[in-house]
C-alpha positions as CSV (number, residue, x, y, z in Angstrom):
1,X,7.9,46.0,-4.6
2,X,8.0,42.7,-6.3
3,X,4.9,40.4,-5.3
4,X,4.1,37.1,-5.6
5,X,1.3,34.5,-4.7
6,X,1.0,31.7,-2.7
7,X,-1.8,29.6,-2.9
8,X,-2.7,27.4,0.1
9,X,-1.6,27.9,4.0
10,X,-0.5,25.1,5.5
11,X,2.9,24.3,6.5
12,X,4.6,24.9,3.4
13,X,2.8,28.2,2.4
14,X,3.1,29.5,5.1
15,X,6.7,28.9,5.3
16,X,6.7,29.9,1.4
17,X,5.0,33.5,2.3
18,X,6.8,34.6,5.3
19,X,10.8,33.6,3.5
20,X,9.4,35.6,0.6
21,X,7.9,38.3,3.0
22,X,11.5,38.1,5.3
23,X,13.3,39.0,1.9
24,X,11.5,41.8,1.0
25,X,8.7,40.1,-1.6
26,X,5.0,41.8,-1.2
27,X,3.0,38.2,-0.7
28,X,-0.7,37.8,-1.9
29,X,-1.3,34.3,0.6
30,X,-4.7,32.5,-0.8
31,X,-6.2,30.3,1.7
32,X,-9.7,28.5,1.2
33,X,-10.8,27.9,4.8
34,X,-12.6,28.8,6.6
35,X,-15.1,29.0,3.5
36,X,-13.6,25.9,2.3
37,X,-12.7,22.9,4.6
38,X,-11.4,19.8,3.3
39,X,-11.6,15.7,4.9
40,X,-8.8,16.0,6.9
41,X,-9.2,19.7,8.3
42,X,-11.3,21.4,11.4
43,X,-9.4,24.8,12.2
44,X,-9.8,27.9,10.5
45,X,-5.9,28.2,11.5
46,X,-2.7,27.8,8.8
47,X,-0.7,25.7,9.7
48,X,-3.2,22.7,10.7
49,X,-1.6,20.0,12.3
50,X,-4.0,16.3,12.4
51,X,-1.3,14.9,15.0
52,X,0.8,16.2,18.0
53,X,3.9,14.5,17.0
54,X,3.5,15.2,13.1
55,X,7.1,16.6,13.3
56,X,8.9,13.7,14.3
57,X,12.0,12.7,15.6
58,X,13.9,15.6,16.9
59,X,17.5,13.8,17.6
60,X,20.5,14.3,14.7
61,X,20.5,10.7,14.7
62,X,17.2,11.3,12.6
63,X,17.1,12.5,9.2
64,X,13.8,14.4,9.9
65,X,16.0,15.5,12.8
66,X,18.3,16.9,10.6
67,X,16.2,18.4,8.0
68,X,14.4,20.1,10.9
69,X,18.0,21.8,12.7
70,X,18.7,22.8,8.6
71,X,15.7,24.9,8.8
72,X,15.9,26.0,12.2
73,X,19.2,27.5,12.0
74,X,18.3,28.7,8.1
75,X,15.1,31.0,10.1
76,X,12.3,28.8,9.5
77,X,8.5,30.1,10.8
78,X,7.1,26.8,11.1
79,X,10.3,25.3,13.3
80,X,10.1,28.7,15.3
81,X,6.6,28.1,16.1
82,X,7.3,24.1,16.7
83,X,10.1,25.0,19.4
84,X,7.5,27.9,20.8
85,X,4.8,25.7,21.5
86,X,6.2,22.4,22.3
87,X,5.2,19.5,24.4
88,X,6.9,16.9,26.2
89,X,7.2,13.6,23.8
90,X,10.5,11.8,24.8
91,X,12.6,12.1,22.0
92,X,10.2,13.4,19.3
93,X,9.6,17.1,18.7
94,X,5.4,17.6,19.4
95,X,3.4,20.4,19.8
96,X,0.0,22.0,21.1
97,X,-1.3,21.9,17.7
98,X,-3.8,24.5,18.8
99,X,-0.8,26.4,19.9
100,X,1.0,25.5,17.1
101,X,-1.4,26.8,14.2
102,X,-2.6,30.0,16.1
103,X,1.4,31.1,16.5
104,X,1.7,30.4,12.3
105,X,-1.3,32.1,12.0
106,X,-0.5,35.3,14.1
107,X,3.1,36.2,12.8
108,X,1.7,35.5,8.8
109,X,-1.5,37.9,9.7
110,X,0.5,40.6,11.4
111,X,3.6,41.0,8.4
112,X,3.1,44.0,6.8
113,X,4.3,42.1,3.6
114,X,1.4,39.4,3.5
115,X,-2.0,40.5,2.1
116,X,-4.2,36.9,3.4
117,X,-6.9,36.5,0.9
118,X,-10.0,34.3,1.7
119,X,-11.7,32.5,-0.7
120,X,-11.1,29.3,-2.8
121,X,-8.2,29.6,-5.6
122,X,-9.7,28.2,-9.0
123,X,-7.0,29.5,-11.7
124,X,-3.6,30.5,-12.0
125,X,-2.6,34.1,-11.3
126,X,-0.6,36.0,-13.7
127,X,2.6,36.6,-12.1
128,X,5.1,34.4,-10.0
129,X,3.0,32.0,-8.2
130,X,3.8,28.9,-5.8
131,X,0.6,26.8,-5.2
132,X,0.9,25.2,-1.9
133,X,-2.8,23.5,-2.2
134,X,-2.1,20.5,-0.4
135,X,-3.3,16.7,-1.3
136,X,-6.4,17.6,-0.6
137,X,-6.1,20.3,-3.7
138,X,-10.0,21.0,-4.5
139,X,-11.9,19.8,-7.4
140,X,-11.3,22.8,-9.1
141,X,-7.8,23.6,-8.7
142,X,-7.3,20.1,-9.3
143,X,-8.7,20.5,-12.8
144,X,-7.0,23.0,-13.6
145,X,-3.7,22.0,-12.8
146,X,-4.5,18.2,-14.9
147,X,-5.1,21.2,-18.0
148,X,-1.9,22.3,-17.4
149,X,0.4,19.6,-16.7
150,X,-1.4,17.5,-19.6
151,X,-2.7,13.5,-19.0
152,X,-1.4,11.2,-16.6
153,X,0.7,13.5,-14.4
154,X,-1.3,13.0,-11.4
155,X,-0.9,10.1,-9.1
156,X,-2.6,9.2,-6.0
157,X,-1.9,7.1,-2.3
158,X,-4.5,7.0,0.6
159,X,-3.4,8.3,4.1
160,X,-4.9,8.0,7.2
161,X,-5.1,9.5,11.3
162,X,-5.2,8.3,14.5
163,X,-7.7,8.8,17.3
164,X,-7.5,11.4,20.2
165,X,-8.8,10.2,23.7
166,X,-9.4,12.2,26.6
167,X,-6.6,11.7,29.7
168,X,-9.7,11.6,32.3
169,X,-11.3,8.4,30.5
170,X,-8.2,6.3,30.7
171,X,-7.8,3.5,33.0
172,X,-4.5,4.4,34.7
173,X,-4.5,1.0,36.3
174,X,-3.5,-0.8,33.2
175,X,-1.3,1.8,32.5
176,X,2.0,4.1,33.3
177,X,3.8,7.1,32.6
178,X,7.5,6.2,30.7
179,X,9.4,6.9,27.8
180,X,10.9,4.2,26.2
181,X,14.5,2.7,27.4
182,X,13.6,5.8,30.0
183,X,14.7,7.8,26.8
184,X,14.0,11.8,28.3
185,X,11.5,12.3,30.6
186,X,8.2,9.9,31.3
187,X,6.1,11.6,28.4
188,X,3.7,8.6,27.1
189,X,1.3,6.6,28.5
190,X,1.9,2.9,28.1
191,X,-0.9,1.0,27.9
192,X,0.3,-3.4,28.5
193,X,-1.6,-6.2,26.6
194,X,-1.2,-9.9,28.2
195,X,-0.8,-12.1,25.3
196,X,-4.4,-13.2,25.7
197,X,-5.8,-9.7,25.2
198,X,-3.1,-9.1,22.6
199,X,-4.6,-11.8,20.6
200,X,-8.0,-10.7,21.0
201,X,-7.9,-7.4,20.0
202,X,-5.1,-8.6,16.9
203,X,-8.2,-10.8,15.7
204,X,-11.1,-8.2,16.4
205,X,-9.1,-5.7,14.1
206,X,-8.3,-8.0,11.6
207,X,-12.2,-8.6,10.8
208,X,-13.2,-5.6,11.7
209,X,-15.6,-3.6,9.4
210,X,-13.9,-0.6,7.2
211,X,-16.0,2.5,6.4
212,X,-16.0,2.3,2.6
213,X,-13.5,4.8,1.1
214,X,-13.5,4.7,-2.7
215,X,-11.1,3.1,-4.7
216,X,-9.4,2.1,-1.9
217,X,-7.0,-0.9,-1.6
218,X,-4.3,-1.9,0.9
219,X,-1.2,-1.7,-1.5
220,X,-2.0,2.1,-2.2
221,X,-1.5,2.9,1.1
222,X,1.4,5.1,1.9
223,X,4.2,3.0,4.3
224,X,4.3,5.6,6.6
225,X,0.6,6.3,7.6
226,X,-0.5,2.4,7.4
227,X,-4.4,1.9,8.8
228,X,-3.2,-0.1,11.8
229,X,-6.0,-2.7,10.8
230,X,-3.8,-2.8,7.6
231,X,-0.4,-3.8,9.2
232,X,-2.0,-6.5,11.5
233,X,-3.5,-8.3,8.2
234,X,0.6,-8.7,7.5
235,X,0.9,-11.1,10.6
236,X,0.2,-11.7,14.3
237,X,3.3,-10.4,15.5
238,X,3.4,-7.7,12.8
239,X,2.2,-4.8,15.6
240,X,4.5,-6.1,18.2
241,X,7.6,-5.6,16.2
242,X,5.5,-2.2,15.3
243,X,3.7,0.2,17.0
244,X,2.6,-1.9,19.7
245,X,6.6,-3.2,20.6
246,X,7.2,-3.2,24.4
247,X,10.8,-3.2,24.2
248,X,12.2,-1.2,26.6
249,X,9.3,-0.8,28.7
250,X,8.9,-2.3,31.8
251,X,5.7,-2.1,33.7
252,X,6.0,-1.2,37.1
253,X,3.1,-3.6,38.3
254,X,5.1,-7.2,37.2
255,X,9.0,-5.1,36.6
256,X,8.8,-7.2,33.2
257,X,8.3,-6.2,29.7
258,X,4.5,-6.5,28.7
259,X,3.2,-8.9,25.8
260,X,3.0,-5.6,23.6
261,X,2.3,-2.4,24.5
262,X,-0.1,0.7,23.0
263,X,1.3,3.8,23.5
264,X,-0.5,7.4,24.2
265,X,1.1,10.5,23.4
266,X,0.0,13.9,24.3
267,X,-2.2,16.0,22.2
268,X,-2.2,19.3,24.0
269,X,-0.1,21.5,26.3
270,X,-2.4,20.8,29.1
271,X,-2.3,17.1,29.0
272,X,-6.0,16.5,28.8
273,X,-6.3,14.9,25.3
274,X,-3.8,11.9,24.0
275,X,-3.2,10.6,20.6
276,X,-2.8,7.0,20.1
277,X,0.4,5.9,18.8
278,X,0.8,4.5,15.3
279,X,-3.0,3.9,15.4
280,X,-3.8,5.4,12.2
281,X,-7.7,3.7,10.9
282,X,-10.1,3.9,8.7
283,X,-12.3,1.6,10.5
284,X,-15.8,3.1,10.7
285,X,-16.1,4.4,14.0
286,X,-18.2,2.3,16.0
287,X,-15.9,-0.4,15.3
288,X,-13.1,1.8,17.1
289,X,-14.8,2.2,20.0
290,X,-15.3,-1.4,19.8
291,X,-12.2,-2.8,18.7
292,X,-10.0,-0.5,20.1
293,X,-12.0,-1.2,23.9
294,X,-10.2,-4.2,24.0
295,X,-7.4,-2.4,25.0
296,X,-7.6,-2.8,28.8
297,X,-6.5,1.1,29.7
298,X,-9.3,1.9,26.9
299,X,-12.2,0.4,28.1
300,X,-14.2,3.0,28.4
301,X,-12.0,6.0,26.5
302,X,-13.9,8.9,25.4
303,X,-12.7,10.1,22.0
304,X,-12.7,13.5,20.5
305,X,-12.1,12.4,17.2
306,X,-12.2,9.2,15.3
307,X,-9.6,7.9,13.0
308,X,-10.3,9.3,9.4
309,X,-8.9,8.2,6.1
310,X,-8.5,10.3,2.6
311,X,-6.9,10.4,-0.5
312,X,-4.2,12.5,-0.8
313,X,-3.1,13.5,-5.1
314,X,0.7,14.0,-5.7
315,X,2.3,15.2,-8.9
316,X,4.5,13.0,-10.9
317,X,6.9,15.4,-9.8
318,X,10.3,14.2,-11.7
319,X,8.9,14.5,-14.9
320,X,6.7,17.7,-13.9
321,X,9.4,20.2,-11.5
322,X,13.3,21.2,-11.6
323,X,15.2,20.9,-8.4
324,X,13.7,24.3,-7.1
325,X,9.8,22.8,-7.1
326,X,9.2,24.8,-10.3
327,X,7.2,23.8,-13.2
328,X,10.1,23.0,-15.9
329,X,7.8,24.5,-18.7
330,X,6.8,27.5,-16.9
331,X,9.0,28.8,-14.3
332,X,6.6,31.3,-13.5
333,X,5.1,28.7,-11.0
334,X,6.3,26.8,-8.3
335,X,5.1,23.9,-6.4
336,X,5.7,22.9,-2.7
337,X,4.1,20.8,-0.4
338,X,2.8,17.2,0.2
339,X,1.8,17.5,-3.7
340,X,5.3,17.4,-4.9
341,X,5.7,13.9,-3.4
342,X,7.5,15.2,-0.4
343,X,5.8,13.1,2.3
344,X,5.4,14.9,6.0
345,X,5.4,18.1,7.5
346,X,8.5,18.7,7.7
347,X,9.6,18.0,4.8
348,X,6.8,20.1,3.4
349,X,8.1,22.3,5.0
350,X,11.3,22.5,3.6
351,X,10.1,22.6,-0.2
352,X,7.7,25.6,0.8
353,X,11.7,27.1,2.0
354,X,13.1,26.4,-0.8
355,X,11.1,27.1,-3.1
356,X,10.3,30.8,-1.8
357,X,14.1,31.1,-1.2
358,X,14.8,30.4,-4.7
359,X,12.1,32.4,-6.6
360,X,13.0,35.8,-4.2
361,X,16.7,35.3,-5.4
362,X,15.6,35.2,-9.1
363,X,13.5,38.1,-8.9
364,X,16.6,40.1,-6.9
365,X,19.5,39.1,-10.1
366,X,20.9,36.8,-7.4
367,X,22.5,33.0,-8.9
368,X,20.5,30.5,-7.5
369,X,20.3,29.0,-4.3
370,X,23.0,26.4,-3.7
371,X,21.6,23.4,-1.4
372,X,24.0,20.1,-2.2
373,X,22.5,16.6,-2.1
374,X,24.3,16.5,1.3
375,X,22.5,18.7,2.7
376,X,18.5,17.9,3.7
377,X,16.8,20.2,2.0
378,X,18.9,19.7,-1.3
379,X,18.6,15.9,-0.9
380,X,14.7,15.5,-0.6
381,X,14.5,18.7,-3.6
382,X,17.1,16.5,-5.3
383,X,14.8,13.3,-5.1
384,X,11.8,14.9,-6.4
385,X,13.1,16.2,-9.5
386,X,15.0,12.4,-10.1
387,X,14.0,11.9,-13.6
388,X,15.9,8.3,-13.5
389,X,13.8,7.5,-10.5
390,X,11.9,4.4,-12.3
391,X,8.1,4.5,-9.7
392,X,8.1,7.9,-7.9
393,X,6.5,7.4,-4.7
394,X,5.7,10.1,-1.8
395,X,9.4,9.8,0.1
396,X,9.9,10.8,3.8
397,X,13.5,12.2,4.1
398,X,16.0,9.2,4.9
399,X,19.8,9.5,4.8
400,X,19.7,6.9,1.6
401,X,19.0,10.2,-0.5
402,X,21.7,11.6,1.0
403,X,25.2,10.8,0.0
404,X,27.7,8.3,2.2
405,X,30.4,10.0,4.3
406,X,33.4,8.5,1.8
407,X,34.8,6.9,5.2
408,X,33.9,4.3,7.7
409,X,31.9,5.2,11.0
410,X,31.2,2.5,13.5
411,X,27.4,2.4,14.3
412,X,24.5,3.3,12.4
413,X,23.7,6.6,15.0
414,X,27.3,7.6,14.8
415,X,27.2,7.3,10.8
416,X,23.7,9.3,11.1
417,X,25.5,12.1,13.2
418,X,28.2,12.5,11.4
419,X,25.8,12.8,8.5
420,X,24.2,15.4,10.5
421,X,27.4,16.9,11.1
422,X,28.5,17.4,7.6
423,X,25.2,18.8,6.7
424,X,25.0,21.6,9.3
425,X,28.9,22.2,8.7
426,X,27.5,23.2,4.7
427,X,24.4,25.3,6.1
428,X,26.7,27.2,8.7
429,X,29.1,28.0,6.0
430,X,26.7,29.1,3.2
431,X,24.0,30.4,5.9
432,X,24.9,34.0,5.5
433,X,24.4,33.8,2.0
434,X,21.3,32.0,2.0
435,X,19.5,34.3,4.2
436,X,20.0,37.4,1.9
């Protein structure tokens, strides 16, 4: 049996292992914890999630949503384990992350073609290897892999999470149960600011005191996971046309829209711990208590873990990887992950896919692994490996990587599904083929 390592087990090692495992490739899966944690991790669990609703949108009006149904249908572990533990979240896909991780966990322990290996990974293997470290790679795989890709091929961003509060220690009488536009079922908790208390918590965050992370500045943040304390330095109004919008939420107290609303999503199958929405920090964490307080439903919240903040390395990935994640000047060794410059979980987890699915076709004689830039998966591979793309930058999955339809749709969300469409219409066709 051929056999390959995989270095790292989060979401895209662990989907890398079990599509090599599923294809008949004897997998060595390295994982550092529990004898290693990093910043941003507490479970000894693959698969660690940091936020419920780290999976996104689930609609095909998404391109997340899209990128997820590619994998789904294609056998993906990590969406099987999503749709297995799921919790209610309106029109975004979240999950127990407890649930979530231990399900990951179980199915990768229990194949008889995974050997897990404990133990922090500090050179190469010989062999076919993906390394799946993370952007939290340690120190010494870090080091290694700046010897082997040479200088200046490393690049960095900062990211951040948001608290989680318990549901006991929440104020329901400045808040309610709805989803937005009454979107699905009433899965957040909406949380209404007057415009009095909007503007006193908008000018306690703004002056609020940051725990010191080095080298840290506000323009190497990553768009997507923006400190909230960063976005409201942009403007007043900036979180109300944010995180905090209350369009299409009416509170049931005054039937009108609030000043701006917080919103709490659920952490947890049982509904006891919430996670609050778009509040990303690195505020030192006294000043969330105090700060965030001001929030009249979170007066006197209990929290179960603060908003943290980390650097996360990414690889300068065009110059560095083909359109299979693999190192152009040694092929023997892939890459997938948040370190490629693919940005999100899901989309993590599609280069840990691909990447397996295309090294367990070269080591069978089979041609390789067809995924067109309208598809997903091709799209965001096809992005990464760019060479013409002038400042690489970590990239969520959007449908401006993907080509346009060639024909006019009305509406943005009927363009988007009809994007979808043509996607899943390739993925069916080829699917049989894929899976071998």
């Amino acid at each position: 049996m051929e056999q390959v390592t995989v270095i790292g087990a989060g979401l895209a090692g662990s989907e890398a292992a079990w599509q090599l495992a599923e294809r008949g490739i004897g997998v060595v899966l390295q994982e550092m914890k529990p004898h290693k944690m990093t910043p941003a991790h507490k479970s000894e669990q693959f698969a660690e999630l940091v936020c419920s609703n780290s999976l996104r949108g689930a609609g095909l009006e998404n391109a997340v949503g899209l990128l997820k149904e590619e994998l789904r249908r294609l056998g993906s572990l990590i969406m099987e384990a999503a749709d297995a533990t799921r919790v209610p979240a309106g029109g975004a896909l979240a999950v127990d992350r407890e649930g979530f991780s231990a399900y990951v966990t179980e199915k990768i322990r229990r194949h008889p073609s995974i050997t897990v290996v404990e133990g922090e990974a500090v050179e190469l293997p010989p062999g076919e290897v993906i390394v799946a470290t993370g952007p939290l790679t340690s120190d010494a795989m870090a080091d290694r892999l700046a010897a082997l890709f040479g200088e200046g091929t490393t690049l960095n961003f900062f990211d951040a999470a948001a608290p989680l509060v318990t549901f006991d220690s929440l104020d329901m009488e400045h808040a309610w149960f709805a989803s937005r536009y009454e979107k699905g079922t009433a899965d957040y908790i909406n949380c209404a600011l007057s415009q009095e208390e909007y503007h006193a918590f908008w000018e306690a965050l703004c002056t609020a005191e940051e725990a010191e992370v080095h080298g840290f500045e506000d323009k190497y943040v990553f768009e997507g996971c923006m400190p909230v304390e960063v976005m409201a330095r942009r403007g007043e109004d900036t979180l109300r046309y944010g995180p905090l919008k209350p369009r299409g939420l009416s509170d049931p107290r005054t039937g009108k829209e609030p000043y701006a609303v917080v919103q709490l999503r659920r952490d947890n199958a049982e509904g006891s711990i919430y996670n609050l929405v778009g509040f990303q920090t690195h505020l030192k964490f006294p000043e969330q208590r105090r700060v965030f307080s001001l929030i009249p439903a979170l007066k006197n919240a209990e929290y179960v873990r603060y908003g943290v903040m980390h650097r996360n390395t990414y690889l300068d990935s065009p110059r560095l990887l083909d359109r299979y994640y693999r190192l152009k000047k040694e092929p023997r060794i892939a890459f997938a992950g948040q370190m490629t410059g693919v940005e999100g979980y899901v989309e993590s987890t599609a280069s840990g896919f691909l990447a397996a699915v295309e090294l367990a076709r070269r080591l069978r004689g089979l041609p390789p692994a067809d995924f067109p830039q309208e598809t997903a998966i091709g799209a965001l591979a096809l992005y990464v490996s760019n060479e013409t793309v002038a400042h690489f930058q970590p990239m969520n999955i959007n449908f401006g990587i993907i080509p346009p339809l060639g024909y006019r749709v009305k509406g943005k969300r009927n363009k988007n599904a009809a994007l979808s469409q043509r996607s899943l219409e390739i993925i069916e066709a080829r699917k049989a083929e894929l899976l071998r």
